[in-house]
C-alpha positions as CSV (number, residue, x, y, z in Angstrom):
1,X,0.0,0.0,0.0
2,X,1.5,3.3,-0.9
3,X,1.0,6.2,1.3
4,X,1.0,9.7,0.5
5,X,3.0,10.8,3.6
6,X,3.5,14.7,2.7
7,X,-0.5,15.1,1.4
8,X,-1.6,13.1,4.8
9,X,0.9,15.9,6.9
10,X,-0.8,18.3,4.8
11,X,-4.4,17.5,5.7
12,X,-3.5,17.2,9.3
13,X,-2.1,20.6,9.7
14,X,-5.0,21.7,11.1
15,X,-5.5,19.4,13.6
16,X,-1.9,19.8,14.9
17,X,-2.6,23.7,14.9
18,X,-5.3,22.6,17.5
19,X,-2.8,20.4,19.8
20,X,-0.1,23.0,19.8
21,X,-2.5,25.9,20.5
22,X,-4.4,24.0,23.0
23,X,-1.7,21.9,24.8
24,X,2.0,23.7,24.1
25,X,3.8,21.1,26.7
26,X,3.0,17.9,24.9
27,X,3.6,19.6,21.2
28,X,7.1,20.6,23.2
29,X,7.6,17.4,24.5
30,X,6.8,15.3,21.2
31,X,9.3,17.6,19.5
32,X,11.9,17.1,21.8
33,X,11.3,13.0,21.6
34,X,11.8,13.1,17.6
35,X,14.5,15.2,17.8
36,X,16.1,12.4,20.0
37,X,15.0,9.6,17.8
38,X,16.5,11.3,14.5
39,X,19.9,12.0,16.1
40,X,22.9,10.0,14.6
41,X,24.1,7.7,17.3
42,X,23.9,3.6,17.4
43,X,22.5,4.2,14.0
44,X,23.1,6.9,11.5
45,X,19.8,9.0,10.6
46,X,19.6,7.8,7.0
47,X,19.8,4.1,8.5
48,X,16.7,5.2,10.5
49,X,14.7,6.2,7.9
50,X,15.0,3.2,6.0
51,X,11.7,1.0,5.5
52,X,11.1,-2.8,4.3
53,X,9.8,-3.1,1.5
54,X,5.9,-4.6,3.0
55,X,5.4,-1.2,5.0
């Protein structure tokens, strides 16, 4: 199944506008979590956003 991943970001805009609006600590907090999941460490970033091929 292919997904459209930049359209779906696009549609949801809106509804993050909501979180971040409404709750700023948890759109804080979720930043600072996939900041620390992206950084090069064990495994470089590129490495991470690798997929198998039946996702």
């Amino acid at each position: 199944m292919h997904k459209d991943w930049p359209e779906m970001a696009a549609q949801l805009t809106g509804a993050i506008k909501e979180v971040r609006l409404g709750s700023p600590e948890v759109t804080t907090a979720f930043s600072a979590m996939a900041r620390a999941a992206t950084e090069a460490g064990t495994l470089d970033t590129k490495t991470k956003e690798l997929r198998s091929p039946s996702q």
